[in-house]
N, CA, C and O of each residue as an XYZ file, in Angstrom:
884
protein
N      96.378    116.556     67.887
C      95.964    115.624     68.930
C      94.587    116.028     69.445
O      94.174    117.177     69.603
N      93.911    114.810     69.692
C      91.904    115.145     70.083
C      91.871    114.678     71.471
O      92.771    114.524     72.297
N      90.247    114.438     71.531
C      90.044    113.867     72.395
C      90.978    113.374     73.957
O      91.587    114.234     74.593
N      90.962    112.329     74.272
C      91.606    111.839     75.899
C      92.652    112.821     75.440
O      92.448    114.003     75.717
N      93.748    112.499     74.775
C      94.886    113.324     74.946
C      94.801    114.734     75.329
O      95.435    115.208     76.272
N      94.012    115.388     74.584
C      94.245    116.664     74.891
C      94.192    116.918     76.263
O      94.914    117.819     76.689
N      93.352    116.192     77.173
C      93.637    116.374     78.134
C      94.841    115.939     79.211
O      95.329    116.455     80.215
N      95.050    114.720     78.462
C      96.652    114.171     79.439
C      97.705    114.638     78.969
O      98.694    114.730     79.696
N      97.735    115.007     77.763
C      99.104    115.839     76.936
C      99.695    116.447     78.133
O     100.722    115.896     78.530
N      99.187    117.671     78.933
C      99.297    118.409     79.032
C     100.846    118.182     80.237
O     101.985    118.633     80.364
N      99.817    117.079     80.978
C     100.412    116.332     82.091
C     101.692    115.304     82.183
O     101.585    114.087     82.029
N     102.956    116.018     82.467
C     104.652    115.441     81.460
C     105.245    115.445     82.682
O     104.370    115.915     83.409
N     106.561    115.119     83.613
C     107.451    115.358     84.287
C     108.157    115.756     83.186
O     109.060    114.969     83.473
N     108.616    116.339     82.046
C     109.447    116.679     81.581
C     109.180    118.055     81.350
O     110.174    118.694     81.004
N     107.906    118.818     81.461
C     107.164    120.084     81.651
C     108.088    121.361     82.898
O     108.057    121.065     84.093
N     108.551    122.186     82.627
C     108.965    122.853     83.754
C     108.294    124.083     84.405
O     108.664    125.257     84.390
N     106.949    123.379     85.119
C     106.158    124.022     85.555
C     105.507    123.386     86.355
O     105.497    122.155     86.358
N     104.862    124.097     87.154
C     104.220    123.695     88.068
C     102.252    123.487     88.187
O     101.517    122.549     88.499
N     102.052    124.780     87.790
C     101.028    125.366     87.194
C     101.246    125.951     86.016
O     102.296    126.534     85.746
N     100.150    125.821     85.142
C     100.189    126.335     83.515
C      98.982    127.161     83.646
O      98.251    126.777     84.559
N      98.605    128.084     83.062
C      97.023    128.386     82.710
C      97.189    129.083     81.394
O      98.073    129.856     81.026
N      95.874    128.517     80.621
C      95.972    128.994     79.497
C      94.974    130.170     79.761
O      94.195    130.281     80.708
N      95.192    131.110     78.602
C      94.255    132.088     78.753
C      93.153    132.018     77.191
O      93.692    132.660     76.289
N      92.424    131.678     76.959
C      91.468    131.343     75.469
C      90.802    132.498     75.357
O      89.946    132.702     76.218
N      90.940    133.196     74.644
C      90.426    134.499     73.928
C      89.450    133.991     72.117
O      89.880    133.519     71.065
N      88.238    134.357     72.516
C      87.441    134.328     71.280
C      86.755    135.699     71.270
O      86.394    136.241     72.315
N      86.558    136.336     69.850
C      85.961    137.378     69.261
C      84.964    137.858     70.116
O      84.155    136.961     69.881
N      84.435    138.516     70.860
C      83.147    139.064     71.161
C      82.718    138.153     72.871
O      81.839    138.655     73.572
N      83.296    137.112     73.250
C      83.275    136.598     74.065
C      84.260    136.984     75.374
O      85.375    137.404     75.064
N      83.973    136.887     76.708
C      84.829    136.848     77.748
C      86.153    135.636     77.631
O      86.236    134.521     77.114
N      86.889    136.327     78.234
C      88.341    135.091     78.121
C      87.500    133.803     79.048
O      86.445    133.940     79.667
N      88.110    132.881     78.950
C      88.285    131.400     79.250
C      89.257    131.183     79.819
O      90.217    131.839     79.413
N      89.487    130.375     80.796
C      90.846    129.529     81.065
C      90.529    128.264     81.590
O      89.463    127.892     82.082
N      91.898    127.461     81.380
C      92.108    125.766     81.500
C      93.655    126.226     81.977
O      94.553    126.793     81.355
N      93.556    125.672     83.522
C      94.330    125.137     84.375
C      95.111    123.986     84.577
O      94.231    123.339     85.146
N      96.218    123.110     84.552
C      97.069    123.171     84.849
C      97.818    122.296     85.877
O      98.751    122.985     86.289
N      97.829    121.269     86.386
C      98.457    121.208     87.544
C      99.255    120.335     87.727
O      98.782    119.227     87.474
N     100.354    120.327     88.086
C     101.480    119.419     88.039
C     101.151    118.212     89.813
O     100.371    118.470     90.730
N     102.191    116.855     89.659
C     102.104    116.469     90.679
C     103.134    116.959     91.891
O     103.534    118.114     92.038
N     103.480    115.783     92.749
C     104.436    116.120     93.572
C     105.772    116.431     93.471
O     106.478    115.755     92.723
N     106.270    117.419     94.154
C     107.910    117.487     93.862
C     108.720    117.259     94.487
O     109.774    117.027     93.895
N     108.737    117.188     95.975
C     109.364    116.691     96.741
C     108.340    115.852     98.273
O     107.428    116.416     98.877
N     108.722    114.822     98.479
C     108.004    114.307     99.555
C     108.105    114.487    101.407
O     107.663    114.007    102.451
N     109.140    115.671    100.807
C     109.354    116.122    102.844
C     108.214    116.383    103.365
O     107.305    116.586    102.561
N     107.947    116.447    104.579
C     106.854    116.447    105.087
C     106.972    118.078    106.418
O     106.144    118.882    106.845
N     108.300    117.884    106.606
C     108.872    119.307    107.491
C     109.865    119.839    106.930
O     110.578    119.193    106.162
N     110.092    121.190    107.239
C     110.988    122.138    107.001
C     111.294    122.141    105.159
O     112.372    122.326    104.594
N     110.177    121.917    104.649
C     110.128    122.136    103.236
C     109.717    123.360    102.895
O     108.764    123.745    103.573
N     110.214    124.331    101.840
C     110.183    125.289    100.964
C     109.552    125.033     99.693
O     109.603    125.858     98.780
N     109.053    124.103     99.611
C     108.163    123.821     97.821
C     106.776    123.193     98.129
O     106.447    122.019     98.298
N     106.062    124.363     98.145
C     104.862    123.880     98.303
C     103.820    122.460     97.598
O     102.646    122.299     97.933
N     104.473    121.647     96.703
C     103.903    120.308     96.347
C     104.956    119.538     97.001
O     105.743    118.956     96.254
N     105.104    119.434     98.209
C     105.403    118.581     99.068
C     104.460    117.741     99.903
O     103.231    117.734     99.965
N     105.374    117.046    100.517
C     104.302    115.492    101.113
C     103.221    116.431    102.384
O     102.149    116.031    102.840
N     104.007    117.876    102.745
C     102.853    117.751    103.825
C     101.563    118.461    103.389
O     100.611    118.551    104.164
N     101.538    118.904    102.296
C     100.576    119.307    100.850
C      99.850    118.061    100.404
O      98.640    118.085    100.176
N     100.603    116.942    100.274
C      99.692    115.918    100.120
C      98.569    115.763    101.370
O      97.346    115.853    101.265
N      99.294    115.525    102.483
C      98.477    115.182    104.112
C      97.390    116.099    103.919
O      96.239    115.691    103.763
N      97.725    117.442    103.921
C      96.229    118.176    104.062
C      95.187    118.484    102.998
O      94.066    118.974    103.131
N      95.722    118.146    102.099
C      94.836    117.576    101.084
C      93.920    116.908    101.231
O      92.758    117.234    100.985
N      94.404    115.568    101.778
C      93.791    114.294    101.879
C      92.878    114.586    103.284
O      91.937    113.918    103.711
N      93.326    115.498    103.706
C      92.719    115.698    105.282
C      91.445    116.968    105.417
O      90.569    117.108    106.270
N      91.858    117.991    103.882
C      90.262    118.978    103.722
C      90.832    120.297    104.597
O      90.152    121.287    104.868
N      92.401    120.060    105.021
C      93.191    121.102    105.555
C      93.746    121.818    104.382
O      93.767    121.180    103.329
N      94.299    123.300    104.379
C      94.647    124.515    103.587
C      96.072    123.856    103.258
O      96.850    123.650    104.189
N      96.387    123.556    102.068
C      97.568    123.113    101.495
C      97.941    124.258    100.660
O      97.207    125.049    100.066
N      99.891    124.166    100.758
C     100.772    125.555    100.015
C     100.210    125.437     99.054
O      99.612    126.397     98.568
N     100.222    123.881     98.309
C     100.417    123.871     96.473
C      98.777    124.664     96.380
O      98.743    125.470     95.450
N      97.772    124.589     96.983
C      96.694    124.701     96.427
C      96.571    126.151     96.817
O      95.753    126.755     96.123
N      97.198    126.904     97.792
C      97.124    128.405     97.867
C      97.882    128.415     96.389
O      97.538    128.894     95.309
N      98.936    127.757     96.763
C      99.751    128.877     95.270
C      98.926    128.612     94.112
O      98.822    129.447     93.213
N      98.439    127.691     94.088
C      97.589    127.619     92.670
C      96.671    129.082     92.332
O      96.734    130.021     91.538
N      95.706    128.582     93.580
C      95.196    130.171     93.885
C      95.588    130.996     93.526
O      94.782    131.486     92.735
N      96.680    131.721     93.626
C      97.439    132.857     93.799
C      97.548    133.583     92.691
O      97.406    134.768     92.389
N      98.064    131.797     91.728
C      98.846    131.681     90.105
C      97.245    132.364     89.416
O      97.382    133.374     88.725
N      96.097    131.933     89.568
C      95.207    132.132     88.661
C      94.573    133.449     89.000
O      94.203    134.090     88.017
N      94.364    134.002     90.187
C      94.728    135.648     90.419
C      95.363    136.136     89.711
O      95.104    137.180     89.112
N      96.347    135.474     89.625
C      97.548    136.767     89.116
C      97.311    136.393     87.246
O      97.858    137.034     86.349
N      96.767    135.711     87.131
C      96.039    135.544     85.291
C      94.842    136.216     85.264
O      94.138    136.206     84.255
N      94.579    136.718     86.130
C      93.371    137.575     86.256
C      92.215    136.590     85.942
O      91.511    136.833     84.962
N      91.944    135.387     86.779
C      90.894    134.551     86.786
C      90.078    135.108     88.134
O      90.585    135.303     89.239
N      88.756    135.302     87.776
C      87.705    135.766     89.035
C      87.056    134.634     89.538
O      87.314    133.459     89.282
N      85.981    135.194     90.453
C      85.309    133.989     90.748
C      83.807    133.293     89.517
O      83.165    132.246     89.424
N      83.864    134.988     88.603
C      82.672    134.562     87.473
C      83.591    133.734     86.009
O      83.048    133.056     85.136
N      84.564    133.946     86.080
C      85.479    133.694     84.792
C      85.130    131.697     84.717
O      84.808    130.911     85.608
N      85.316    131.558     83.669
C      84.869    130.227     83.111
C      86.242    129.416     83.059
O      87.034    129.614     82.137
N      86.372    128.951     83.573
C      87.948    127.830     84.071
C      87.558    125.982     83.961
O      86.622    125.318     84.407
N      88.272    125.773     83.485
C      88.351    124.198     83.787
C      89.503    123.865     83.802
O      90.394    124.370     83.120
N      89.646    122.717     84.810
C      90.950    122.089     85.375
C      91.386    120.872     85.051
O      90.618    119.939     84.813
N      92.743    120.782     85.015
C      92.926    119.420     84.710
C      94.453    118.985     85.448
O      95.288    119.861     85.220
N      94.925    117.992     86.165
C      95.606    117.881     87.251
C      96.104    116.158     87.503
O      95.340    115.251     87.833
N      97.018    116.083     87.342
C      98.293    115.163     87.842
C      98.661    114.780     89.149
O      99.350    115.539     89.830
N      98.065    113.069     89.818
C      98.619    112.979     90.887
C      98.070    114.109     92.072
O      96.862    114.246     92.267
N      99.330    115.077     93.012
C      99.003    115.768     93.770
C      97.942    116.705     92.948
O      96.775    116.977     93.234
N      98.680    117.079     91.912
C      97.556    118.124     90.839
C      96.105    117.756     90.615
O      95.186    118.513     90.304
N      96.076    116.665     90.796
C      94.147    116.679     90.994
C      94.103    116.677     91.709
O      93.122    117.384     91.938
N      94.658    116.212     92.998
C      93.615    116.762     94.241
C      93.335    118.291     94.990
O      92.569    118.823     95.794
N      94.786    118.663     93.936
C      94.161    120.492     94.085
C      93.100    120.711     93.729
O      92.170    121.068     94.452
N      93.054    120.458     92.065
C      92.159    121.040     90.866
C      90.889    120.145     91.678
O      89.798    120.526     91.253
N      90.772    119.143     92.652
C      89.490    118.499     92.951
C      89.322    119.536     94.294
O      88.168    119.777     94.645
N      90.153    119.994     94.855
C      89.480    120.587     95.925
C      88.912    122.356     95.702
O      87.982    122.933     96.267
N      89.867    122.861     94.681
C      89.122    123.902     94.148
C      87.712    124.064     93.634
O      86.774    124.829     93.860
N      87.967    122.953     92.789
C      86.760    122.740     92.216
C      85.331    122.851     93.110
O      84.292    123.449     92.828
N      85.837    121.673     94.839
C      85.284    121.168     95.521
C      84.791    122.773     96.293
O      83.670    122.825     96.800
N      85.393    123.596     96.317
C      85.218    124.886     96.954
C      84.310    125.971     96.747
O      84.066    126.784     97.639
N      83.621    126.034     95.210
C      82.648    126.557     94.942
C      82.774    127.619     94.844
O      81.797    128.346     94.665
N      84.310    128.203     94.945
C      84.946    129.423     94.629
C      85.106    129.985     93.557
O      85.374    131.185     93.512
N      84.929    128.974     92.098
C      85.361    129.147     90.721
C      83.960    128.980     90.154
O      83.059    128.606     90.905
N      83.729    129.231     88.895
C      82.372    129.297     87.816
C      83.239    127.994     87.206
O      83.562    128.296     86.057
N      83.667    126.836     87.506
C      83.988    125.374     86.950
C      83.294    124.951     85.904
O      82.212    124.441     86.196
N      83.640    125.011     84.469
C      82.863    124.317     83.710
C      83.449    123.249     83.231
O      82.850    122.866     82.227
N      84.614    122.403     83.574
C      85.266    121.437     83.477
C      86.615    120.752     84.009
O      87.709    121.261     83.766
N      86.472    119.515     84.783
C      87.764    119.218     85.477
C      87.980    117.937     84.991
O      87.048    117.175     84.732
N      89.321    117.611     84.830
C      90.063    116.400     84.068
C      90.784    115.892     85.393
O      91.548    116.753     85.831
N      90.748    114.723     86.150
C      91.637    114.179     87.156
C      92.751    112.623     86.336
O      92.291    111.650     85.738
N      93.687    112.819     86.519
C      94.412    111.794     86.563
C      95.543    111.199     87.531
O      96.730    111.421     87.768
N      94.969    110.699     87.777
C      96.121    109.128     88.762
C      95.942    109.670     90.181
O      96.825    109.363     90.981
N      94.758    110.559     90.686
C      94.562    111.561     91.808
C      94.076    110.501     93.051
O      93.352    109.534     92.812
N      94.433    110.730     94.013
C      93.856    110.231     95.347
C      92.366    110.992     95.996
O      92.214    111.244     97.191
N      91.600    111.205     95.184
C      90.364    111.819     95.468
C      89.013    111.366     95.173
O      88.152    112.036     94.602
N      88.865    109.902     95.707
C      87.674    109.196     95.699
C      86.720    109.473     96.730
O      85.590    108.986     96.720
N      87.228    110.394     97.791
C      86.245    111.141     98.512
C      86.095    112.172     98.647
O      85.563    112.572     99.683
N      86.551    113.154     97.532
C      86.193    114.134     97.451
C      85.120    114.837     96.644
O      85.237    114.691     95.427
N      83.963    115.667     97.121
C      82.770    115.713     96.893
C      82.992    116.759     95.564
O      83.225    117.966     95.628
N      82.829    115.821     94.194
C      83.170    116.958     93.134
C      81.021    117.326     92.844
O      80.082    116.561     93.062
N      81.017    118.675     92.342
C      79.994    119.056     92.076
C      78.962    117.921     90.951
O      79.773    117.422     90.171
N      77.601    117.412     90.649
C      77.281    116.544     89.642
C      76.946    117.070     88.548
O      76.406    116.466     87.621
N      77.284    118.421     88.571
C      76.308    119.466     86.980
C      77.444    120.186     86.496
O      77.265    121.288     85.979
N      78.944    119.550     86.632
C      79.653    119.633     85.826
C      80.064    118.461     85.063
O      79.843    117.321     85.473
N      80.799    118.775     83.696
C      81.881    117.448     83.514
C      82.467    116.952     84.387
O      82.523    117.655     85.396
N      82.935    116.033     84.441
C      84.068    115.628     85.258
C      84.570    114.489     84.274
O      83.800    113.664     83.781
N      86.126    114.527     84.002
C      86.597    113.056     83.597
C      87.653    112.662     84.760
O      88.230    113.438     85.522
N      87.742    111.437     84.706
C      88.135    111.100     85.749
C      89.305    109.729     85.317
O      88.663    108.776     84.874
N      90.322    109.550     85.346
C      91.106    108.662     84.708
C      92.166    108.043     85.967
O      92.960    108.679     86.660
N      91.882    106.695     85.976
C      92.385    106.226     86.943
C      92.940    104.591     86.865
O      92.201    103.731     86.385
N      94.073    104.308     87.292
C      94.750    103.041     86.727
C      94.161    102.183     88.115
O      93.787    102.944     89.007
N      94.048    100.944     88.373
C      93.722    100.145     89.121
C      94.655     99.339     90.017
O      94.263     98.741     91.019
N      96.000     99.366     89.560
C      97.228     99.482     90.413
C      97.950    100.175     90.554
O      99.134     99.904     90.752
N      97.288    101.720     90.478
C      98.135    103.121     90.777
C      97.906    103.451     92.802
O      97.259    104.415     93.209
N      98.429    102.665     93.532
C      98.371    102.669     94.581
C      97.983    103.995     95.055
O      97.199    103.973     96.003
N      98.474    105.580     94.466
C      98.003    106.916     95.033
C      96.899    107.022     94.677
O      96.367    108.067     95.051
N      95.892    105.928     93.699
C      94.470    105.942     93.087
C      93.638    105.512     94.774
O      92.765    106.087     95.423
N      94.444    104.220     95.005
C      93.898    103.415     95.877
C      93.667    104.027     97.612
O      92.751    103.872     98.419
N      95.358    104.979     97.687
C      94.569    105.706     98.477
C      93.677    107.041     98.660
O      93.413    107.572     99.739
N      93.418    107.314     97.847
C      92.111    107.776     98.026
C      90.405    107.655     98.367
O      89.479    108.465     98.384
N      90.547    106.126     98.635
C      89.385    105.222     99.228
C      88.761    105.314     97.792
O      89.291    105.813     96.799
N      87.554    104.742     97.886
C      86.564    104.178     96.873
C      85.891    105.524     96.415
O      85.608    106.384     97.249
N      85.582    105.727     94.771
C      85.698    106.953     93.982
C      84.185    106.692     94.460
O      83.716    105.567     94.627
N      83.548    107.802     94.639
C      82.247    108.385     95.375
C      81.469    109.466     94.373
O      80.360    109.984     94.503
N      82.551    109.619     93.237
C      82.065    110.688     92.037
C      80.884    109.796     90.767
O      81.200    109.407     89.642
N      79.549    109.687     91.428
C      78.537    108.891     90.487
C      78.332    109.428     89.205
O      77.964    108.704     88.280
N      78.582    110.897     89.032
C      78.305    111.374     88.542
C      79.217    111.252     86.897
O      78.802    110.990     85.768
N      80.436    111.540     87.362
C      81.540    111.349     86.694
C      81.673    110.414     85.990
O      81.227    109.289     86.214
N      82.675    110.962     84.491
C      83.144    109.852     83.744
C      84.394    108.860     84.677
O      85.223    109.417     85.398
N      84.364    108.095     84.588
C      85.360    107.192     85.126
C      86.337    106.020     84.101
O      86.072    104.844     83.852
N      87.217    106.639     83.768
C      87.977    105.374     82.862
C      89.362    104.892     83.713
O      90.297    105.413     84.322
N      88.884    103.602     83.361
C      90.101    103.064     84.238
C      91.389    101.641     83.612
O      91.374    101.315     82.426
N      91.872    101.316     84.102
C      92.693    100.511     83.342
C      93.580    100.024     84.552
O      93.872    100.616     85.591
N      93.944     98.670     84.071
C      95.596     98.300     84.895
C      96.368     98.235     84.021
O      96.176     97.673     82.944
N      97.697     99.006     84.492
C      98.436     99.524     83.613
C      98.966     98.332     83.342
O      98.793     97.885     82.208
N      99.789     97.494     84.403
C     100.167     96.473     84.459
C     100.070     95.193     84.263
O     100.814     94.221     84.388
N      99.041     95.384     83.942
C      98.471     93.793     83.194
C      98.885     93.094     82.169
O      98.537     93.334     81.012
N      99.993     91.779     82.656
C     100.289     90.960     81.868
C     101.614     91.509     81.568
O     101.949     91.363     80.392
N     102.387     92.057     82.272
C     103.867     93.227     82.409
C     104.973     92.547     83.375
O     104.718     91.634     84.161
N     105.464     92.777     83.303
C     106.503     92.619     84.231
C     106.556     94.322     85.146
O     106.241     95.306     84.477
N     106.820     94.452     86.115
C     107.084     95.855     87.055
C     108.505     95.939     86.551
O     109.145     94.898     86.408
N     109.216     97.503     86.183
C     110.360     97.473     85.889
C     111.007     98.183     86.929
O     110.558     99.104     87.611
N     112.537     97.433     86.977
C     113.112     98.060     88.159
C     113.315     99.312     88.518
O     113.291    100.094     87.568
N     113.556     99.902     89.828
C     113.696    101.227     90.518
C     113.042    102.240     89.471
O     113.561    103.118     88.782
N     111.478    101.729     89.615
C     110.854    103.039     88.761
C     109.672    102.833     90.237
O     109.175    101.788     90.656
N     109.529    104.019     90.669
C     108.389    104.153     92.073
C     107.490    104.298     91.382
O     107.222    105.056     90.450
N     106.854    103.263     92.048
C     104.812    103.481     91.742
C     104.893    103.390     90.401
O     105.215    104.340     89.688
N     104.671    102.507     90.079
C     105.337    102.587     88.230
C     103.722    102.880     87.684
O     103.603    103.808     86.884
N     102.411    102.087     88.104
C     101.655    102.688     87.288
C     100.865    103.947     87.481
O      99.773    104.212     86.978
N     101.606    104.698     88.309
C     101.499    106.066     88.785
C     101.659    107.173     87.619
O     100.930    108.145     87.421
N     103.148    106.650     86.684
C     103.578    107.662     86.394
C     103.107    108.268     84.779
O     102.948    107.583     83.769
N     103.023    109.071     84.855
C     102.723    110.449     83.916
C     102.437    109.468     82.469
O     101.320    109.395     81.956
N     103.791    108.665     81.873
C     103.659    108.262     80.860
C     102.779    106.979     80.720
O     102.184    106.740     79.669
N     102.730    106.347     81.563
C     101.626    105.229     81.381
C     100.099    105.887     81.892
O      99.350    105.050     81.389
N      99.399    106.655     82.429
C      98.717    107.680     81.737
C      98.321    108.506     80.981
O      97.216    109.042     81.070
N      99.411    108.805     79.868
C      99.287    109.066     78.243
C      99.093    108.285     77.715
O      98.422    108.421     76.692
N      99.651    106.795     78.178
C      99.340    105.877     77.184
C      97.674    105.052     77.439
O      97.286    104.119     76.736
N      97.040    105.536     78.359
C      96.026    104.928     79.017
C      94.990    106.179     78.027
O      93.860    105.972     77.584
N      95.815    107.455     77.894
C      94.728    108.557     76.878
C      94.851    107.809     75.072
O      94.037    107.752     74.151
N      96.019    107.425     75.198
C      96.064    107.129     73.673
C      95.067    106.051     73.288
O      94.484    106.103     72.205
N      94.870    105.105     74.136
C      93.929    103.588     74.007
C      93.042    104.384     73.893
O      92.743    104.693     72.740
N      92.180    105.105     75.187
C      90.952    105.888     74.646
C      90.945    106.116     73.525
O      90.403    105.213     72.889
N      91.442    107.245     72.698
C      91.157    107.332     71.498
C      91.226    106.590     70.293
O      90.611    106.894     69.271
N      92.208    105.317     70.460
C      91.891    104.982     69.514
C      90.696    103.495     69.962
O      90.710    102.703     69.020
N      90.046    103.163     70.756
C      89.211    102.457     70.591
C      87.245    102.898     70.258
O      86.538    103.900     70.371
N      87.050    101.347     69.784
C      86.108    101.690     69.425
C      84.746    101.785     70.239
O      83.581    101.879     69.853
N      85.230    101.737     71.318
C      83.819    101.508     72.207
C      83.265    102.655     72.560
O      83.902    103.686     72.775
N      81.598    102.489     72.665
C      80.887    103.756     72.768
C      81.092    104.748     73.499
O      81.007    105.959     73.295
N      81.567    103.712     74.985
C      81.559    104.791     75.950
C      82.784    105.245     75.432
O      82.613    106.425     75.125
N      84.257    104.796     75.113
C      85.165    105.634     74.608
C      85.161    106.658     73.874
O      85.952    107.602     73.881
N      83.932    106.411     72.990
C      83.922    108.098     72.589
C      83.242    109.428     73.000
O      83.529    110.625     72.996
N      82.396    108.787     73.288
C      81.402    109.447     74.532
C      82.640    110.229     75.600
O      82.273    111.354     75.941
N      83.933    109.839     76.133
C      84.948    110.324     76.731
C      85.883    111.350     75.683
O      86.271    112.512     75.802
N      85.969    110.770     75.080
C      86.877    111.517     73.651
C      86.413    113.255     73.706
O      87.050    114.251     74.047
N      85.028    113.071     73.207
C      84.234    114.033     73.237
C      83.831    114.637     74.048
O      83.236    115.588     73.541
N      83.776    114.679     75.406
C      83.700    115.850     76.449
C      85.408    115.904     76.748
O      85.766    116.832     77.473
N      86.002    115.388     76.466
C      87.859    116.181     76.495
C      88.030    117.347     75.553
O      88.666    118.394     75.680
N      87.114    116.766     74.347
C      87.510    117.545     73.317
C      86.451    118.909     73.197
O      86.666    119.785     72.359
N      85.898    118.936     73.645
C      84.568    119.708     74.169
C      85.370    120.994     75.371
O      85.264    122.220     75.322
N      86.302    119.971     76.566
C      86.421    120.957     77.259
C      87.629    122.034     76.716
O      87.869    123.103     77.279
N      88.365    121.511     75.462
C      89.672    122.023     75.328
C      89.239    122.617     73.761
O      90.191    122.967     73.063
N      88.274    122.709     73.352
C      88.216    123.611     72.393
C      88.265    125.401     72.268
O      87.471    126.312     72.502
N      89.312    125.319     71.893
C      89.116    126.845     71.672
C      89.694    127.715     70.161
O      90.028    127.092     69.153
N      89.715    128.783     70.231
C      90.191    129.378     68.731
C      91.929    129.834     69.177
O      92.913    129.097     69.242
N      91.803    131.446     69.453
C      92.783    132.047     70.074
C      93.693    132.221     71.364
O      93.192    133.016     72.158
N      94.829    131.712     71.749
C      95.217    131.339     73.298
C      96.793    131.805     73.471
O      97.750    131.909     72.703
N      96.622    131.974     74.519
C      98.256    132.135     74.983
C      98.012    131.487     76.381
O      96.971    131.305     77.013
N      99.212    131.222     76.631
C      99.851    130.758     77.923
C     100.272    131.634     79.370
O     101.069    132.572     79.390
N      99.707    131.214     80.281
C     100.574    131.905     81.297
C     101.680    130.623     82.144
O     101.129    129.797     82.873
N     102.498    130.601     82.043
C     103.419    129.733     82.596
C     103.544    130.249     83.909
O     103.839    131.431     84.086
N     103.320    129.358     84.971
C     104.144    129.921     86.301
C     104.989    128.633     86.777
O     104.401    127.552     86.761
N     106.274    128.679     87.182
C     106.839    127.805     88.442
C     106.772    128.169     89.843
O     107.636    128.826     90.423
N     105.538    127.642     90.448
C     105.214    128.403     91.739
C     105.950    128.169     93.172
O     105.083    127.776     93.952
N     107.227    128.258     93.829
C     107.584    128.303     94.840
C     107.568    129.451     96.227
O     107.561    130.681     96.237
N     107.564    128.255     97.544
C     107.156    129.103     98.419
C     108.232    130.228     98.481
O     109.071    130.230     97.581
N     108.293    131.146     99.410
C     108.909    132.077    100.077
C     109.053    133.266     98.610
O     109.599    134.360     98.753
């Protein structure tokens, strides 16, 4: 699998993790890593114990210190990621607006961030990185994030729903995970310029030789 995918692959509710980081090891070179980030898991807003909860969303959206995005933190410490180490992110829903506010923090050496279905149209991503940016047009958690402000950025977008019927008791249907794989698969296989022009900085950010995994499921307490 190339291009768009490699970067939405990654991004499954059927994944049992929270955060992933890979660790990319090449010959003679410093390690690499590509981050990881799952969406929401539960939507309580009080007396929650799982830090990708709804009140993780609020301060997100608000530029306040959210659990999920400490623990992210924490997770890539403990992979032994510094602040010089070469990382790029890629993030699901709540998971981009971590991987957008890290990014946004100037804490990491960022040489690439992947957002999908994220509520972060005002969040100030750097312009002298990549950025892809993948976003459905009736993914209502797209919408609130106000109007995408990233000029810089690739921007691909789509309605998922177009010309569909909505299927029953599925929430936020063009929210979810799999109609965002399928929004990576069109990328690749079409023929338009700018589509490949996208293909190719996915495939750019996820190239590597030698890798292992650090898996974490990050909960509070």
């Amino acid at each position: 699998v190339t291009g768009v995918q490699t970067c939405a692959l990654p991004i499954s509710p059927d994944e049992p993790w929270q955060v992933r980081i890979e660790t990319i090891s090449t010959p003679g070179e410093e390690d690499r890593y590509d981050v990881y980030v799952s969406g929401t898991v539960k939507f309580d807003i009080l007396n929650s114990a799982e830090p990708w909860d709804g009140s993780s969303n609020l301060s997100l959206a608000a530029s306040h210190d959210a659990a999920s995005a400490a623990a992210v933190a924490a997770a890539m410490k403990e992979a032994g990621i510094t602040s010089t180490s070469a990382v790029s992110f890629t993030g699901h829903s709540q998971g981009a607006a971590i991987a957008a506010r890290l990014v946004e923090s100037g804490e990491y050496n960022t040489v690439g961030l992947v957002t999908v279905g994220g509520n972060i149209g005002q969040i100030k991503l750097p312009p002298d990185i990549p950025v892809v940016i993948v976003e459905h047009t009736d993914d209502v958690v797209v919408a609130a994030g106000g109007l995408q402000g990233n000029n810089s950025a690739i921007v691909v977008e789509r309605e998922a729903y177009a010309g569909r019927t909505l299927p029953e008791g599925v929430p936020v249907p063009a929210h979810q995970a799999s109609e965002y794989r399928e929004t990576a698969r069109r990328m690749d296989q079409s023929d338009a310029p700018a589509a490949a022009g996208v293909a190719e900085t996915c495939s750019t950010l996820r190239q590597h030789n030698d890798h292992h995994s650090h898996n974490l499921r990050v909960r509070a307490g």
